[in-house]
C-alpha angles and dihedrals in degrees: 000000000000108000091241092066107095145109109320102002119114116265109227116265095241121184112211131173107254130215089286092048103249120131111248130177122225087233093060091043087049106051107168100324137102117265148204117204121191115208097198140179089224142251103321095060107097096199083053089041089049086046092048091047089061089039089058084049093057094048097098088051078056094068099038096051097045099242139130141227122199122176127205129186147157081258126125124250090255094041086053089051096046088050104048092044090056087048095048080231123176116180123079113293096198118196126229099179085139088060092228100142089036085058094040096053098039089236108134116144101226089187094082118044092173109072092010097216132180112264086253122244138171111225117197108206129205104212113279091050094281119158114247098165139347120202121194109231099188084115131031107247086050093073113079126256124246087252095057090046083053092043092046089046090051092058091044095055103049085047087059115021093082076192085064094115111018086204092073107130101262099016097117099044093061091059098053093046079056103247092150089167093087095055129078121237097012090059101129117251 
């Protein structure tokens, strides 16, 4: 992984064709909420498959919480699509057939010449793509669990929902003079 990816610094605004085959930037899958992007070598990987199955699992905390998952491999269009469909998947699969992300990020895994992957990594965004945590998926037991995703969302979250505990001084009194900015979901649109 490029040496500027770290903790704080601003992850790069890529636009990558998704499962249905429209471009999409991770800005624009993002919006204001905290994020997990999975940088992945693709469908045929088990350890990426076994990942992906807890993922779909997850996927009603998603909404709930107010996160987001996006998934990017060296995949197809149509491999993205197979793969997100066997899993009931629901959140953006982005293909990165071109390698363009694989090249960017200096993150070829040159152990496998055959498929050519990305050495796979689990990236956790602030709003704003700003790097919270990146985890190295080469093996297994590198990738977060879904614990620690829980447990990374969660931190996100209370450093950016200024609604995280309803007994901050002034709070109150900023929803009944009607500043419904500062609460999620009444912000106005």
């Amino acid at each position: 992984m490029r040496s500027d990816i770290v903790a704080g610094a601003k992850f790069p605004d890529y636009e990558l064709p998704d499962h249905t085959g429209h471009r999409k930037k991770l800005s624009d899958l993002q919006g204001k909420d905290p994020m997990a992007l999975v940088l992945a070598r693709g469908g045929y990987c088990p350890k990426e498959h076994l990942q992906h199955i807890w993922m779909a699992e997850m996927q009603p905390e998603l909404k709930v919480g107010y996160t987001r998952f996006v998934t990017i491999s060296t995949d197809s269009v149509l491999q993205s699509k197979e793969w997100r469909n066997r899993l009931g998947a629901h959140w953006p699969f982005l293909s990165d057939e071109e390698r363009t992300i694989q090249q960017d990020l200096e993150i070829e895994e040159y152990t496998d010449p055959i498929h050519n992957p990305m050495i796979p990594h689990t990236i956790l965004l602030e709003p704003g793509l700003v790097v919270y945590k990146v985890y190295n998926g080469y093996w297994y037991w590198g990738r977060p669990t879904p614990e620690e995703m829980r447990q990374d969302f969660r931190a996100i979250s209370q450093k950016h929902r200024p609604d995280w505990d309803l007994n901050t001084r002034g709070l109150r009194e900023k929803w009944e003079n009607g500043e419904k900015e500062y609460f999620l979901p009444y912000k106005k649109k």
